[in-house]
DRENDO-1510 file (C-alpha; in Angstrom, 1 decimal, always signed):
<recs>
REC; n; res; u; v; w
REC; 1; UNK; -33.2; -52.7; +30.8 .
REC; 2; UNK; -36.5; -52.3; +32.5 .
REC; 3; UNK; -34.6; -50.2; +35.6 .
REC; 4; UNK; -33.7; -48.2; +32.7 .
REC; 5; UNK; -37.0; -48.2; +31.2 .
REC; 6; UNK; -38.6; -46.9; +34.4 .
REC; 7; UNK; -35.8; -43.8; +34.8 .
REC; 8; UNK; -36.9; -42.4; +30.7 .
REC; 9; UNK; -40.2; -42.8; +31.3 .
REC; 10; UNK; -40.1; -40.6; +35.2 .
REC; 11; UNK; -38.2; -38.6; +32.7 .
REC; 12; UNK; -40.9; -38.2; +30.2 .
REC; 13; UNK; -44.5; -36.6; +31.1 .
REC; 14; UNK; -47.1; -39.1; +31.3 .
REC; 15; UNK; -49.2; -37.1; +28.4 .
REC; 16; UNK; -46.8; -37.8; +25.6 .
REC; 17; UNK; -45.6; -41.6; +26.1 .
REC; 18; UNK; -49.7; -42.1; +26.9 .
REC; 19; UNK; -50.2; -40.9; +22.9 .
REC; 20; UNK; -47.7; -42.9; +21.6 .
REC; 21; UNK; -48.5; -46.7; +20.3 .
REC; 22; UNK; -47.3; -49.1; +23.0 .
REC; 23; UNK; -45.0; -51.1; +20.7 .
REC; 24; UNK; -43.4; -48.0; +19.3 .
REC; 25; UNK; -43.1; -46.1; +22.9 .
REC; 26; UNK; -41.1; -49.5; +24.3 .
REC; 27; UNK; -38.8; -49.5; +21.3 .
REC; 28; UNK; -38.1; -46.2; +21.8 .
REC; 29; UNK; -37.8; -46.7; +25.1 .
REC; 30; UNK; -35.5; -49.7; +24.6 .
REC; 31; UNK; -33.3; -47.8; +22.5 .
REC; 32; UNK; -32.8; -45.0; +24.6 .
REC; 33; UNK; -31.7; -47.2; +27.0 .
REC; 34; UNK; -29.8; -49.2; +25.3 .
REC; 35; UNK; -27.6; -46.7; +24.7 .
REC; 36; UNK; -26.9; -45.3; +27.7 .
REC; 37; UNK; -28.1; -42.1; +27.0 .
REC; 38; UNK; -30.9; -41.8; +29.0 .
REC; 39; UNK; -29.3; -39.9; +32.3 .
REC; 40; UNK; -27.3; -37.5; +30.2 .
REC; 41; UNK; -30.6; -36.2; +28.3 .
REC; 42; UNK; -32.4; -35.6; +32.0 .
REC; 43; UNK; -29.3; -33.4; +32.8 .
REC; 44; UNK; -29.6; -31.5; +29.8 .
REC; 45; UNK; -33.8; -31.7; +28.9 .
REC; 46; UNK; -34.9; -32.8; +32.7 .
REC; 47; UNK; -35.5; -29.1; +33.7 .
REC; 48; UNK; -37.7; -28.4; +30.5 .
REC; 49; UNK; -39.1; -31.6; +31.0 .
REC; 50; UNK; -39.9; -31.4; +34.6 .
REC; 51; UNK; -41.7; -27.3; +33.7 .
REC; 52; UNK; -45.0; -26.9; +35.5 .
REC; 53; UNK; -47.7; -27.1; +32.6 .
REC; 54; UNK; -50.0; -24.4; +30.9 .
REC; 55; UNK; -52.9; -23.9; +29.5 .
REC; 56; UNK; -51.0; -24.0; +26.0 .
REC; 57; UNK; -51.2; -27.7; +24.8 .
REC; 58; UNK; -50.9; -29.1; +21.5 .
REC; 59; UNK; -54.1; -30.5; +20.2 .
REC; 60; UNK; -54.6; -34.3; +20.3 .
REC; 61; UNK; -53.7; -34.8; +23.8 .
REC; 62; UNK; -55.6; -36.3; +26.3 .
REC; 63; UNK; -53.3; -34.2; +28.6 .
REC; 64; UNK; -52.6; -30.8; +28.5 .
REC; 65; UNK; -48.7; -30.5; +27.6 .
REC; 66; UNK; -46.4; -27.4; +27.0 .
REC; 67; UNK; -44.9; -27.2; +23.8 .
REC; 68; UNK; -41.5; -26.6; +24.8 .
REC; 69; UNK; -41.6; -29.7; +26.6 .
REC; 70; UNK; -43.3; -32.1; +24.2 .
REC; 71; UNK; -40.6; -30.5; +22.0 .
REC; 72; UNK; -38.0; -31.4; +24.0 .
REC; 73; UNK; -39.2; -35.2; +24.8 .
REC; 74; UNK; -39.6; -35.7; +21.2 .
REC; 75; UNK; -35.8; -34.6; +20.3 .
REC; 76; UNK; -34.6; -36.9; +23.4 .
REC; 77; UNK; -36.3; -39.7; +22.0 .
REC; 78; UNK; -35.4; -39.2; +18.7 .
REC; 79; UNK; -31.4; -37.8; +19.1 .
REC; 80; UNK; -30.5; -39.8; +22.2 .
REC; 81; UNK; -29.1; -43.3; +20.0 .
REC; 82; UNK; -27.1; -40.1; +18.0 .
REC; 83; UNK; -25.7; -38.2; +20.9 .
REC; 84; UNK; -24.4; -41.7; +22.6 .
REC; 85; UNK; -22.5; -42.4; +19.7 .
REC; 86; UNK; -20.6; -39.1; +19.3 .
REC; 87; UNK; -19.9; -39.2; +23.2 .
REC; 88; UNK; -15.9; -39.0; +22.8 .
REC; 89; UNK; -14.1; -42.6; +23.6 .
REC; 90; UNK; -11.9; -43.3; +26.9 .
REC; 91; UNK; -8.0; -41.8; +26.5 .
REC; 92; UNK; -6.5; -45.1; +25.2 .
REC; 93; UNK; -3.4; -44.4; +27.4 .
REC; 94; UNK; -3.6; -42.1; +30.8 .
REC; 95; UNK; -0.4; -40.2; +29.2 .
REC; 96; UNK; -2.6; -39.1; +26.0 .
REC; 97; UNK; -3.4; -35.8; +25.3 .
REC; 98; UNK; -6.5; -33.9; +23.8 .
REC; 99; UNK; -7.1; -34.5; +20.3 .
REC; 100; UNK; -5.2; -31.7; +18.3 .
REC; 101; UNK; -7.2; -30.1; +15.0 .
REC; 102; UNK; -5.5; -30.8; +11.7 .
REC; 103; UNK; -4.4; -27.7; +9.2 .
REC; 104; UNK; -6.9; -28.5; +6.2 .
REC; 105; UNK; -5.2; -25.7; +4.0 .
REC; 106; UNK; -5.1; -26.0; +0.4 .
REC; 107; UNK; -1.8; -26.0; -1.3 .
REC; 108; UNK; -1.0; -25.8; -4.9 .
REC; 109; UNK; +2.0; -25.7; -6.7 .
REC; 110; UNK; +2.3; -24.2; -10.2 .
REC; 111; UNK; +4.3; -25.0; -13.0 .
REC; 112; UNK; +8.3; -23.5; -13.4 .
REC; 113; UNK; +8.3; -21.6; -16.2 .
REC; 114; UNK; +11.5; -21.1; -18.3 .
REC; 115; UNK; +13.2; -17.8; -19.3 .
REC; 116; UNK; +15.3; -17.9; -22.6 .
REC; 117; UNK; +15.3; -14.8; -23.6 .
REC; 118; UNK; +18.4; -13.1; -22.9 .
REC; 119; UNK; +19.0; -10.8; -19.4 .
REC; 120; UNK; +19.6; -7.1; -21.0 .
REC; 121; UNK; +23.1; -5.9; -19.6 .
REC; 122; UNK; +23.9; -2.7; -17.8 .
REC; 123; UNK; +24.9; -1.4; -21.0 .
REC; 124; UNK; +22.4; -2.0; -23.2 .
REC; 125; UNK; +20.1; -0.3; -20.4 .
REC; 126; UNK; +22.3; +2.9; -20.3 .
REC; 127; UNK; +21.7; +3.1; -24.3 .
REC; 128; UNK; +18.2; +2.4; -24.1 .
REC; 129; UNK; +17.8; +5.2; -21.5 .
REC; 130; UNK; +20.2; +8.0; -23.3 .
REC; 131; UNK; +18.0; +6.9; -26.6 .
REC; 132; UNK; +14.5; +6.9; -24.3 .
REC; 133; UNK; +15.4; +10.5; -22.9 .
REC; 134; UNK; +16.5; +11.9; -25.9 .
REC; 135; UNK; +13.2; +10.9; -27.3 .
REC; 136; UNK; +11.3; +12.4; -25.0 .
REC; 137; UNK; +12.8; +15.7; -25.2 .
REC; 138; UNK; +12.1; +15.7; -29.4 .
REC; 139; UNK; +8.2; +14.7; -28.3 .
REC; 140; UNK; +8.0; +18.0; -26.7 .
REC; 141; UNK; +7.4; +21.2; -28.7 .
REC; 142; UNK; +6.1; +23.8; -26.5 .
REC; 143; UNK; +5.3; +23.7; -22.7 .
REC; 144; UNK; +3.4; +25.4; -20.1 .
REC; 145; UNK; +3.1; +24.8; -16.4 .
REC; 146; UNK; +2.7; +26.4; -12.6 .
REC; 147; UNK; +5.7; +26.0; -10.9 .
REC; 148; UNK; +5.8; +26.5; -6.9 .
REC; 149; UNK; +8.8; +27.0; -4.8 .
REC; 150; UNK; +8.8; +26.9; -0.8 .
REC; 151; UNK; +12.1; +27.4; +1.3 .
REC; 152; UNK; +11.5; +26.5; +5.1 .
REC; 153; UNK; +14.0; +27.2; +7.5 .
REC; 154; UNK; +15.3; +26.2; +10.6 .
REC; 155; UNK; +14.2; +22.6; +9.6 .
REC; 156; UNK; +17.0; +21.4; +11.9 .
REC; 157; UNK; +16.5; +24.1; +14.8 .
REC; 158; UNK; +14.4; +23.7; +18.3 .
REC; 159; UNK; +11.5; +25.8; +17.2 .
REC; 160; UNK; +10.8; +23.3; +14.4 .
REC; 161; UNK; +10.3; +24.0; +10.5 .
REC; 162; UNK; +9.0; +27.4; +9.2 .
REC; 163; UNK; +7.5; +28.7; +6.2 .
REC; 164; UNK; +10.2; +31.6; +4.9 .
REC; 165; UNK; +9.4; +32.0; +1.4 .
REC; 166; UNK; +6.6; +31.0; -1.2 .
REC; 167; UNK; +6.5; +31.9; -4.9 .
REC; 168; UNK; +3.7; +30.1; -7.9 .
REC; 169; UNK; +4.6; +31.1; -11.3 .
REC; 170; UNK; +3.8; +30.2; -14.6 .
REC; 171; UNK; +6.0; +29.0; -16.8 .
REC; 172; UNK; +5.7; +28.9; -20.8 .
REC; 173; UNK; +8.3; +26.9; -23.2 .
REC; 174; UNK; +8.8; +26.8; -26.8 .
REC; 175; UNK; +11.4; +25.5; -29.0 .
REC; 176; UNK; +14.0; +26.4; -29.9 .
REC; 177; UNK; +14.9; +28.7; -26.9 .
REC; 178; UNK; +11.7; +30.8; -26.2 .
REC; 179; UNK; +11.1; +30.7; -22.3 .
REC; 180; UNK; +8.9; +33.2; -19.4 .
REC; 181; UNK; +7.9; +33.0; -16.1 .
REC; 182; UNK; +5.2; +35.2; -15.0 .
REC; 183; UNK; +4.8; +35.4; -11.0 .
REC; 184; UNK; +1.1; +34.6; -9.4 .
REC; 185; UNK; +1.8; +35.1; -6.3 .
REC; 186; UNK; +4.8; +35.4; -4.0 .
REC; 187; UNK; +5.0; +35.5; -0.3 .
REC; 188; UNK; +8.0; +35.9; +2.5 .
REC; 189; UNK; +8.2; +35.9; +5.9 .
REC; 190; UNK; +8.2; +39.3; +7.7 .
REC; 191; UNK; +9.4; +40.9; +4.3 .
REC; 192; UNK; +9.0; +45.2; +4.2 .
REC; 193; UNK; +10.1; +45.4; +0.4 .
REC; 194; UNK; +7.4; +44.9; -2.4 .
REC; 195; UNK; +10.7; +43.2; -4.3 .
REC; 196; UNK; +9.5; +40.1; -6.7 .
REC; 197; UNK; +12.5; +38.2; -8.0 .
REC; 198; UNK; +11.0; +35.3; -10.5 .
REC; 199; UNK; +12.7; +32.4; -11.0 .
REC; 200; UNK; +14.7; +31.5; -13.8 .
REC; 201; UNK; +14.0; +28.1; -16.2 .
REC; 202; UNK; +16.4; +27.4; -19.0 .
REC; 203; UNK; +14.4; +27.3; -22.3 .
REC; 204; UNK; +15.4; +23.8; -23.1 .
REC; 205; UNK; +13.4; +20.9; -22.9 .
REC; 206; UNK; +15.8; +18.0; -21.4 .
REC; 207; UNK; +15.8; +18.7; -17.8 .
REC; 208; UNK; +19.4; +17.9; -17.0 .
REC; 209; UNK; +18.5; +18.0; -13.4 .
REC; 210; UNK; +17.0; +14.8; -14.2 .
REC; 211; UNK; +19.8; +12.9; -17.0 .
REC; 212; UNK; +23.0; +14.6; -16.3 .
REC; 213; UNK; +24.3; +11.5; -15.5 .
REC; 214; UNK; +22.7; +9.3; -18.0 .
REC; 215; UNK; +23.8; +11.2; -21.3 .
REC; 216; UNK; +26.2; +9.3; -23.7 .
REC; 217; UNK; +29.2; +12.0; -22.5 .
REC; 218; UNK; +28.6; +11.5; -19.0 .
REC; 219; UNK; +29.4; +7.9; -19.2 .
REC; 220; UNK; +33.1; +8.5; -18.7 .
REC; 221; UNK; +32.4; +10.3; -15.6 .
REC; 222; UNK; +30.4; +7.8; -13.2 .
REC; 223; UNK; +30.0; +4.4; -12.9 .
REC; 224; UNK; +26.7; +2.3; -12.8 .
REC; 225; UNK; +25.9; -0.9; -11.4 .
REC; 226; UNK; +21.9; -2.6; -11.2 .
REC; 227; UNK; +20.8; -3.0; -7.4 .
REC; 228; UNK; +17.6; -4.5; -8.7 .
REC; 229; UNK; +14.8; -5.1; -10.2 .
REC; 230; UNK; +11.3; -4.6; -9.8 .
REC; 231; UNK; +7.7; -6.0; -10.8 .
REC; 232; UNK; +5.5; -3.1; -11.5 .
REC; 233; UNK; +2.3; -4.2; -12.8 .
REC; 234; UNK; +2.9; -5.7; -16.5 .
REC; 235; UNK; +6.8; -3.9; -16.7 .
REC; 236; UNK; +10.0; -4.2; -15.1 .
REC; 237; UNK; +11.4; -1.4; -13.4 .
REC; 238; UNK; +15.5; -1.0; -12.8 .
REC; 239; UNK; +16.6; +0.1; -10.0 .
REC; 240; UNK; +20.1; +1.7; -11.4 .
REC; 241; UNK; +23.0; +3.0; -8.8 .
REC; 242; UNK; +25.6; +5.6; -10.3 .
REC; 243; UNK; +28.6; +7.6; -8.3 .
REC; 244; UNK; +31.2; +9.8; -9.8 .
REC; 245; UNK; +34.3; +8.0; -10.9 .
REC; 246; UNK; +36.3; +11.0; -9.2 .
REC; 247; UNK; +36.1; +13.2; -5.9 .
REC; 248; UNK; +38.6; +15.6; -7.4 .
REC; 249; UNK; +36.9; +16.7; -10.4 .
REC; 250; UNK; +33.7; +18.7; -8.5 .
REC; 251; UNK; +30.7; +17.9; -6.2 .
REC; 252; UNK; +29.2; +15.5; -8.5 .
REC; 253; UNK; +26.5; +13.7; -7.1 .
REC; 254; UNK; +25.9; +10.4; -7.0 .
REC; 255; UNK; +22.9; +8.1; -6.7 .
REC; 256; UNK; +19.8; +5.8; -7.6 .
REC; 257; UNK; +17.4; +6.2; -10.3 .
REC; 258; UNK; +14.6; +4.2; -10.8 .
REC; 259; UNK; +13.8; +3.6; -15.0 .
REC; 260; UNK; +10.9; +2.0; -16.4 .
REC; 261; UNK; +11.3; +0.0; -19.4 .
REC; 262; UNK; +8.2; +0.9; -21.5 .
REC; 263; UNK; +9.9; +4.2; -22.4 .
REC; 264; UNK; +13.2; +3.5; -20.7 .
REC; 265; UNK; +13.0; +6.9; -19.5 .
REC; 266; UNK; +14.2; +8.1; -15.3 .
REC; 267; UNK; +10.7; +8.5; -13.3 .
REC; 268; UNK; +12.7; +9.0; -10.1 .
REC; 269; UNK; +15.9; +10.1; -8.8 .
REC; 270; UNK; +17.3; +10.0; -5.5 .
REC; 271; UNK; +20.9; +12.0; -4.9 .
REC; 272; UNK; +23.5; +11.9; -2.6 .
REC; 273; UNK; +26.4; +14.3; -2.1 .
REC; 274; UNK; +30.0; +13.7; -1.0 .
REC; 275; UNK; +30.8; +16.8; -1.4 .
REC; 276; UNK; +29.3; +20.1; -1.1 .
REC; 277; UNK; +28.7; +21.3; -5.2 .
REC; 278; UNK; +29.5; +25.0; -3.6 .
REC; 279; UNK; +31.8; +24.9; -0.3 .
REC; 280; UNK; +32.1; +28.4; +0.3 .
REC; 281; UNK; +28.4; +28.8; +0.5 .
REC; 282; UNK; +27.0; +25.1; +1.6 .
REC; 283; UNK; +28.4; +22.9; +4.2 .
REC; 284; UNK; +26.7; +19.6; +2.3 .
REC; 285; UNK; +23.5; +18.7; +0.5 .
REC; 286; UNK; +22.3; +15.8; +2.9 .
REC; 287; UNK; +19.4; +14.8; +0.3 .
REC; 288; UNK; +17.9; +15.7; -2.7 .
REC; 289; UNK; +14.9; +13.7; -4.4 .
REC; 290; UNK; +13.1; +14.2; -8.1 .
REC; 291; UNK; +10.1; +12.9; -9.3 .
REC; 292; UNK; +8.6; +12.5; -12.3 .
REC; 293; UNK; +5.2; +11.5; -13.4 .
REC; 294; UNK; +3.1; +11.0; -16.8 .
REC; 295; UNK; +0.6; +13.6; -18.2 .
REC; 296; UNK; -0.5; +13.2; -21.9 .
REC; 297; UNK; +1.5; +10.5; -22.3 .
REC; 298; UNK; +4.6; +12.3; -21.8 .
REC; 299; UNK; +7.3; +12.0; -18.6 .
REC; 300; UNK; +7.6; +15.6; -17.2 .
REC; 301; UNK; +9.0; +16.7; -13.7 .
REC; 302; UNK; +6.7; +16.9; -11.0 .
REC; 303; UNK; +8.3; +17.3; -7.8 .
REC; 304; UNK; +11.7; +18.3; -6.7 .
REC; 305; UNK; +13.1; +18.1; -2.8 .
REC; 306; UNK; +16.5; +19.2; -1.1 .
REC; 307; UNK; +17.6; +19.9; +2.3 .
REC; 308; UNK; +21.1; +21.8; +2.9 .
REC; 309; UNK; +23.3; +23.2; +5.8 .
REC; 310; UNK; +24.7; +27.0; +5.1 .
REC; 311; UNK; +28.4; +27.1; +6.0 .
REC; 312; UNK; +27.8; +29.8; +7.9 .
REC; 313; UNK; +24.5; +31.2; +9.1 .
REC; 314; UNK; +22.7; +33.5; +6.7 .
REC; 315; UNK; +20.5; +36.1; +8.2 .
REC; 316; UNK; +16.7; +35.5; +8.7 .
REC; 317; UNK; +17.2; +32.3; +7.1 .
REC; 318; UNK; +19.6; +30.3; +9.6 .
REC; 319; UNK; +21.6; +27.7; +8.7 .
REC; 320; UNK; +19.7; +25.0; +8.0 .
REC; 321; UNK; +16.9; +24.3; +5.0 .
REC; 322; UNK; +14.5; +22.8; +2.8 .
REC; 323; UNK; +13.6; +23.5; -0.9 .
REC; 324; UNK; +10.8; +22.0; -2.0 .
REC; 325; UNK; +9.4; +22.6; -5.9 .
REC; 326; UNK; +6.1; +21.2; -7.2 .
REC; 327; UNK; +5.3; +20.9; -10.7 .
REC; 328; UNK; +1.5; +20.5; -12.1 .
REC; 329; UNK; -1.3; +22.2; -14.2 .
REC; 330; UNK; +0.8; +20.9; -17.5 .
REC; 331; UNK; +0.0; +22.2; -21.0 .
REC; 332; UNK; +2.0; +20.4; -23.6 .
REC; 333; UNK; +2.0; +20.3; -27.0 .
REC; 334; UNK; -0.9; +22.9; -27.4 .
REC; 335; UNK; +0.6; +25.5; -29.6 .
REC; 336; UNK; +1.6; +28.6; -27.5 .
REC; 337; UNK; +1.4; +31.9; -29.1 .
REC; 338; UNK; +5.0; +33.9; -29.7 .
REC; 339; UNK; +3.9; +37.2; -28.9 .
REC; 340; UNK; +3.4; +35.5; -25.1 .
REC; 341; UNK; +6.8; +35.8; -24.8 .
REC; 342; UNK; +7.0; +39.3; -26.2 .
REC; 343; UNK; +10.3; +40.8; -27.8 .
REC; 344; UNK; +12.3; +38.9; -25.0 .
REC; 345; UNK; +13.7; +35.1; -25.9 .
REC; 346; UNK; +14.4; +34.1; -22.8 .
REC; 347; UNK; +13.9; +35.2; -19.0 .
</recs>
């Protein structure tokens, strides 16, 4: 103990174990050396301990002493009993590894929590959505939105997609079977005639593009079958397949809608076509996709997407295209005028 005594205190500079009470340097001392921590703290403090010393000195001391280094001795003094016992022990076997850290993730597990209320079946959904759209079209007096139609071509070709036509009109509803369309603005590609054809709505208010196959007569026609079910916020949604009981019969579409159950009404609309619905003219629909979205509280369309192959190439147009139609800038339910749509019911 005293060889080890003699090593802490070369370690230490003279000036700070000269300050300290005799009794209370040689326990500290003892300590230190005691637990064999001594020659690890020169590796680690010896350099600061060893500095050269400066004019800065901490008031007290006989000799002058930089701070950094009293610092220093003080800490080694003080932590070295510490840092000896959190030295890591001896591998108990030569064969054992290093000491792996444990996952200290929470887990929880909550309660089950038991369903009695009765699964709706496929055919009490169909009801509720023939009842849900019907409502919806009864909600709706008059109308009045911007409808905007773009055909690209060549969507298929080598040059890539092009812009070929673009029309915006307005469109104004009103039960029972007043309908116009004004045209903003219309727009086609390398075009020399001033010709404006405006596109035609019918003046109802059920959008059988969207229901055709979800009315109570149509049930006979296609079947149905759930493909699942979604979460969506507070609601369930139903995910709802449907394909035409017969090929022979036309080029009925079939399909996935998506319904949501607060209204039980179609907000989305996916088809698919086995069949071209015109032969002569279209080779096949590959896809067609419709949208809806709320605006006042009521479901209304608000985007419609197709692409089709011509049978046979059409001039300027090719063979290949896309329709896109975009619904917005909605007025519903705000009273339109009759002489609006003039001495003309429908258009």
């Amino acid at each position: 103990m005293q060889s080890s005594t003699r090593r802490l205190a070369r370690a230490v500079p003279e000036g700070f174990l000269h300050n300290l009470n005799d009794d209370d340097a040689a326990k500290r001392v003892n300590d230190v050396a005691t637990g064999g921590g001594v020659a690890r703290l020169r590796r680690h403090c010896g350099g600061v301990l060893r500095g050269r010393r400066t004019d800065a000195s901490v008031p007290g001391l006989e000799n002058p002493m930089p701070f950094a280094a009293l610092l220093a001795a003080a800490l080694a003094v003080t932590l070295a009993p510490a840092i000896t016992l959190a030295a890591p022990s001896a591998p108990t076997s030569p064969g054992s590894g290093p000491t792996l850290a444990v996952e200290d993730t929470l887990h929880t597990e909550l309660p089950e929590v038991l369903v009695s209320a009765p699964r709706v079946t496929l055919d009490e959904i169909l009801d509720r959505v023939a009842h849900g759209e019907a409502r919806l079209d009864s909600m709706l007096q008059d109308v009045a939105f911007t409808a905007t139609l773009r055909v690209v071509r060549g969507a298929r070709g080598d040059s890539g997609p092009q812009l070929f036509i673009e029309t915006v009109s307005r469109v104004y509803k009103k039960k029972p079977d007043k309908v116009r369309t004004v045209t903003l603005r219309h727009w086609e590609l390398k075009s020399k005639k001033n010709e404006v054809t405006d596109m035609t709505f019918s003046p109802g208010m059920e959008e059988d593009v969207v229901n055709f196959a979800f009315r109570p007569e149509a049930r006979r026609d296609f079947r149905y079958r759930i493909v699942g079910r979604d979460l969506l916020g507070d609601h369930v949604v139903y995910r709802i397949a449907f394909e035409p009981r017969s090929l022979v019969s036309g080029g009925d579409p079939g399909g996935l809608v998506w319904i949501d159950t607060r209204d039980f009404v179609i907000v989305r609309q996916e088809l698919e076509f086995a069949r071209s619905p015109a032969p002569l003219v279209l080779k096949g629909v590959d896809r067609a996709v419709i949208e809806r979205r709320q605006v006042d509280g009521h479901w209304v369309l608000h985007r419609l997407l197709l692409r089709a192959q011509f049978t046979l190439p059409v001039p300027r147009l090719g063979r290949s295209f896309d329709i896109a139609m975009a619904f917005d800038d909605y007025a519903i339910n705000r009273g339109i005028d009759d002489a609006i749509f003039g001495s003309r019911a429908a258009r």
